[in-house]
C-alpha positions as CSV (number, residue, x, y, z in Angstrom):
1,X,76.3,158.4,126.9
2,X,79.1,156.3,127.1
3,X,82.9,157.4,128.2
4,X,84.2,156.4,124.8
5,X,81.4,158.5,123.3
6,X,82.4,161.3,125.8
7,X,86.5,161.3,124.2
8,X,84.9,161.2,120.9
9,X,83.3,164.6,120.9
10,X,85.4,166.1,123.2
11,X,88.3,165.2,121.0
12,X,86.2,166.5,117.9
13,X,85.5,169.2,119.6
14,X,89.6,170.5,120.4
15,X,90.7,169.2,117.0
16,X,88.3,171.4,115.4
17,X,89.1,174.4,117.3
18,X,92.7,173.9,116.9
19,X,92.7,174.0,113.2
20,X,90.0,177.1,113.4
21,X,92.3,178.9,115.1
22,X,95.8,178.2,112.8
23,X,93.3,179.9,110.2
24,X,93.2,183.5,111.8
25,X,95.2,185.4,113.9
26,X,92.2,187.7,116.2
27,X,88.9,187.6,116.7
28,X,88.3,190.1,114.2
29,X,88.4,187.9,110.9
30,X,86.5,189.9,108.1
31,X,85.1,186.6,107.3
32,X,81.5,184.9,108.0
33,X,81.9,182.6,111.1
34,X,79.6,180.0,109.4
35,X,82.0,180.3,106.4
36,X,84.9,179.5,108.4
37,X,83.8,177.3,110.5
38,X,82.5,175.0,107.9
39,X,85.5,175.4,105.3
40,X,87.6,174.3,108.3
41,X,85.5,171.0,109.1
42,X,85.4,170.4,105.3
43,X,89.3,171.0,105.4
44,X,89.6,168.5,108.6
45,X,87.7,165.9,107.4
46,X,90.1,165.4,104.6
47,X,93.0,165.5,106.6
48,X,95.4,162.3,106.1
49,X,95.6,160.5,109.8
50,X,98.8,160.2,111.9
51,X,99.7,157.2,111.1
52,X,103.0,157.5,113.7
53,X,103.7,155.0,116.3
54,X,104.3,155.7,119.8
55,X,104.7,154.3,123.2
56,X,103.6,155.7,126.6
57,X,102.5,155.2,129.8
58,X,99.2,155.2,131.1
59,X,97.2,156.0,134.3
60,X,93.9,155.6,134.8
61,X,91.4,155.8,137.5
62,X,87.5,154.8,137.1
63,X,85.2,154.7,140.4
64,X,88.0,154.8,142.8
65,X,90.1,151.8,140.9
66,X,93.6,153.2,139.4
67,X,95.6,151.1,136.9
68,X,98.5,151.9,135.4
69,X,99.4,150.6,131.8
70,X,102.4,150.4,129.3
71,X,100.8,151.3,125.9
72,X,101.9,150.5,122.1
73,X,99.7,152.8,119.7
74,X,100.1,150.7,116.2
75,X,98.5,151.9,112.9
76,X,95.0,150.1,113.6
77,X,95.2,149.6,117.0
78,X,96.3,150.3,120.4
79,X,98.1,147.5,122.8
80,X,98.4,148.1,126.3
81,X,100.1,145.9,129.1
82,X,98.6,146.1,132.7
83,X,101.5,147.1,135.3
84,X,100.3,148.3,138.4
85,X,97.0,148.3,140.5
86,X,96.2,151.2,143.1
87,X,99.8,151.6,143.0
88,X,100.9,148.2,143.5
89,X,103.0,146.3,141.2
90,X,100.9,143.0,139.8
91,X,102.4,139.4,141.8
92,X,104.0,137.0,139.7
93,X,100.8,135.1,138.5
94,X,98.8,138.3,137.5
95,X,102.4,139.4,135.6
96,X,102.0,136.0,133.8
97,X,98.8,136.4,132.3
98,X,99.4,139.5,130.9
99,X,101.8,137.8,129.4
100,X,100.0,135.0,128.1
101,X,97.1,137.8,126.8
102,X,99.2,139.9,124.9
103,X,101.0,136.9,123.2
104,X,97.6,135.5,122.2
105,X,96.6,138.9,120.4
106,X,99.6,138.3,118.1
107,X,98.9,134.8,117.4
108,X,94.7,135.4,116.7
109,X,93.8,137.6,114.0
110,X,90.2,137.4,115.2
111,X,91.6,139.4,118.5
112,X,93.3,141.8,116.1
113,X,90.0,142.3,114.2
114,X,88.1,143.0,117.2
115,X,90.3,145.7,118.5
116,X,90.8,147.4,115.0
117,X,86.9,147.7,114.7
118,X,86.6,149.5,117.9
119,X,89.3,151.6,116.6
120,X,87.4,152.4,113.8
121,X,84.1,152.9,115.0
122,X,85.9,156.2,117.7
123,X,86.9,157.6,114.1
124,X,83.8,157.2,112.4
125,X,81.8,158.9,116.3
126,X,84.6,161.7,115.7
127,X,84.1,162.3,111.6
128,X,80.3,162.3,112.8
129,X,80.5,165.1,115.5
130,X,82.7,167.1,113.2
131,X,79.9,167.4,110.7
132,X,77.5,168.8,113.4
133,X,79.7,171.2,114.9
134,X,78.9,174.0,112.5
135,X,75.3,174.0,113.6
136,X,75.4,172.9,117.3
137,X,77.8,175.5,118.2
138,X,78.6,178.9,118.6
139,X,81.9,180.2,119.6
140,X,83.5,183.4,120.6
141,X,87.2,184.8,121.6
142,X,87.7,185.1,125.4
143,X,91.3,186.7,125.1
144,X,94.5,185.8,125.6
145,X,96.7,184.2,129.2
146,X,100.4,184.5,127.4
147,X,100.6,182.0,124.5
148,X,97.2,180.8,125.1
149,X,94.2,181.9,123.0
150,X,91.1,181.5,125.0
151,X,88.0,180.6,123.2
152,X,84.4,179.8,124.4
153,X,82.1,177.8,122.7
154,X,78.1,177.2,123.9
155,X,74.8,176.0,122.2
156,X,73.3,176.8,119.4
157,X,70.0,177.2,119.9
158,X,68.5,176.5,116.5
159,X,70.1,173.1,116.5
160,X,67.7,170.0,116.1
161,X,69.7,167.3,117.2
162,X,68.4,164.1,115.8
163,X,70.3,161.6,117.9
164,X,70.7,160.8,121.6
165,X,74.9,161.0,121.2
166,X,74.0,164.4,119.4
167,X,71.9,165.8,122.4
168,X,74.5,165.2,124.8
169,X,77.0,167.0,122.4
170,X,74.6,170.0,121.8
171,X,73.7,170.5,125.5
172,X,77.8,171.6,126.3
173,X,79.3,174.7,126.8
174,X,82.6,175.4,127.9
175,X,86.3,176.7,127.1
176,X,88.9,175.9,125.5
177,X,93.0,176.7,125.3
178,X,95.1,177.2,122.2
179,X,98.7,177.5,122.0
180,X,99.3,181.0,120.3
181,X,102.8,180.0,119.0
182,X,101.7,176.9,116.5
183,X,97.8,177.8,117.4
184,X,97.6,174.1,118.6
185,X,95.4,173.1,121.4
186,X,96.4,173.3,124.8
187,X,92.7,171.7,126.8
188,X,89.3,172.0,127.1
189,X,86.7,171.9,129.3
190,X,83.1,171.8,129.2
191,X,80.1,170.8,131.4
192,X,76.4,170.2,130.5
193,X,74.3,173.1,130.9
194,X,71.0,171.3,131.4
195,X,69.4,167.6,131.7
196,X,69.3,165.8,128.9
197,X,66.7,163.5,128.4
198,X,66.1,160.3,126.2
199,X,62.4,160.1,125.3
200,X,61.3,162.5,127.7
201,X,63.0,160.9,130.5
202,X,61.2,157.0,129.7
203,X,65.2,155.9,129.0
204,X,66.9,157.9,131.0
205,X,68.5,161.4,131.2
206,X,71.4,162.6,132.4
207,X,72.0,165.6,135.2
208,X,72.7,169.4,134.2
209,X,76.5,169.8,135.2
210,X,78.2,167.1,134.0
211,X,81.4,168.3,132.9
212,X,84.5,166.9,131.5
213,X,87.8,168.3,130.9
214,X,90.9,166.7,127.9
215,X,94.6,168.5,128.0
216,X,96.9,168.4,124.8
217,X,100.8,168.6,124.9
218,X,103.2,168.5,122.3
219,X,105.4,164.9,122.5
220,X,107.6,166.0,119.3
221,X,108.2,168.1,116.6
222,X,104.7,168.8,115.1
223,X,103.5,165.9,116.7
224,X,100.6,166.8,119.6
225,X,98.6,163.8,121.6
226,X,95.8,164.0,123.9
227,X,97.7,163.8,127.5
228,X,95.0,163.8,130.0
229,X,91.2,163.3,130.5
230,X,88.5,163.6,133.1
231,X,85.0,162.7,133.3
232,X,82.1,163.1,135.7
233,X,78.5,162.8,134.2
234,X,75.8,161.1,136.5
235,X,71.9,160.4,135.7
236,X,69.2,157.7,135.3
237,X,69.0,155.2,132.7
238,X,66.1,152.7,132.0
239,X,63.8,151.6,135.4
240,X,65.5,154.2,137.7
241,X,68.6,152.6,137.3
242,X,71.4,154.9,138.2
243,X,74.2,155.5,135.5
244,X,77.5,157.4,136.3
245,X,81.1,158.3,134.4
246,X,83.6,159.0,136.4
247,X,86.8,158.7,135.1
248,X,90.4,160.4,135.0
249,X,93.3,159.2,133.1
250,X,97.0,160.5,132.3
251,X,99.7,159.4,129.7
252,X,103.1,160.8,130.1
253,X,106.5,159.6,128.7
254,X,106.0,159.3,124.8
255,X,108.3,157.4,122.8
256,X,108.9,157.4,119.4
257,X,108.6,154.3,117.8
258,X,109.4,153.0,114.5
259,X,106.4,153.6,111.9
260,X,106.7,150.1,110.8
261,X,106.4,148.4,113.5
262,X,104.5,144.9,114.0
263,X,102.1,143.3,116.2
264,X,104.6,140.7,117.7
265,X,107.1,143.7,117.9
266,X,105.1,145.8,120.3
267,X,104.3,142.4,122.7
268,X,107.9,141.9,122.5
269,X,108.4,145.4,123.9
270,X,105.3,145.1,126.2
271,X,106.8,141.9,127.6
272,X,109.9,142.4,128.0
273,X,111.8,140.9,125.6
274,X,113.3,143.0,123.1
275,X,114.4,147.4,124.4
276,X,113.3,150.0,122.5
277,X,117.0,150.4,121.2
278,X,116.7,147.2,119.7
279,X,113.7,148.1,117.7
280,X,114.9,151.3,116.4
């Protein structure tokens, strides 16, 4: 399974729970769970996207490397500006070719393509998890911790999974956190609760605790983002090959940014040449 595979169903996962939850105030709902759950998945996949921009600062750390990144989120796409390595600040020459990067993804529609098709493809991966999480799950009310609503959510066994991205999703179990006051979710955190293999292990499995973890904050009014990640899966793939995802990252310091806001605006602001006042 692959990380960006790994945000997609976690993030389908929290979403879906969030909006569950704005639906009922205890556990006891005289209503079928089934029912719910799917008139709430029908209910989310309709919803109209965020289509807000915003600015943040990223850090990320994958097998021991940490970067830290300046990020535009556009309408289609993402652009992000490399800013610091291991905690060092880039030299001169590595400054230079972000540079020269970002100002070639305004100029080449081709780049622009490229990066809204990935973009695409994490929401189609998240409509597709949606659909399957009123038959791969089960979930239950764990209490309460002050203004968080604690809610568990495990296998369901009588789940055929008919994909390899949809055994991974069906072999987690974990918690998650809802804000009582909005009933918006606060995290969640799940690990695999046994090996999941790919044609009886001939491509690969991977190992029974794997576990991954997403935190959600509010960065305006109404507005909630995903705020921090971590990831630690390990197994075999193909020829013994060892496979592993290990990977934590952090954003922090939103910014509101204006919703019509270009490509060669958001370089300028990456770069350095125009301040956020100036754009607003």
């Amino acid at each position: 399974m692959s990380l960006l595979r790994a945000w997609a169903f976690a993030t389908a996962v929290l979403l879906f729970v969030a909006t569950a939850c704005a639906q009922t105030t205890s556990p006891d709902v005289p209503v079928s769970p089934a029912d719910l759950i799917r008139a709430v998945v029908s209910s989310e996949l309709n919803r109209q996207v965020d289509r807000s921009h915003w600015m943040y600062d990223a850090e990320k750390e994958e097998y021991g490397k940490k970067e830290t990144k300046q990020v535009v989120q556009l309408r289609e796409f993402s652009v992000a500006r490399l800013t610091a390595i291991n905690g060092q600040a880039l030299l001169p020459a590595q400054q230079q070719e972000e540079t020269e990067r970002i100002e070639k993804l305004v100029s080449h529609a081709a780049e622009q393509q490229k990066l809204e098709e990935v973009q695409k493809k994490d929401a189609e991966q998240c409509q597709a998890f949606f659909k399957m999480i009123p038959d791969a799950f089960l979930f239950s009310y764990e209490g309460r911790e002050g203004e968080l609503i604690r809610v568990s959510f495990r296998p369901n066994p009588s789940f055929q999974p008919s994909s390899r991205e949809a055994k991974v999703f069906h072999a987690l179990e974990g918690e998650i956190l809802i804000q009582a006051k909005e009933r918006r979710l606060a995290g969640i955190s799940g690990h695999l609760v046994e090996d999941v293999k790919f044609r009886g292990g001939l491509l690969g499995h991977l190992e029974k605790g794997g576990k991954f973890s997403v935190k959600r904050s509010e960065i305006g009014p109404d507005q909630w983002a995903l705020t921090g990640m971590e990831v630690d899966m390990k197994g075999k793939a193909l020829l013994l090959k060892t496979i592993a995802v290990q990977q934590k990252e952090y954003r922090h310091n939103f910014r509101k940014l204006a919703d019509d806001l270009s490509v060669a605006e958001a370089a300028n602001i990456l770069n350095g040449r125009v301040t956020l006042a100036a754009i607003h």
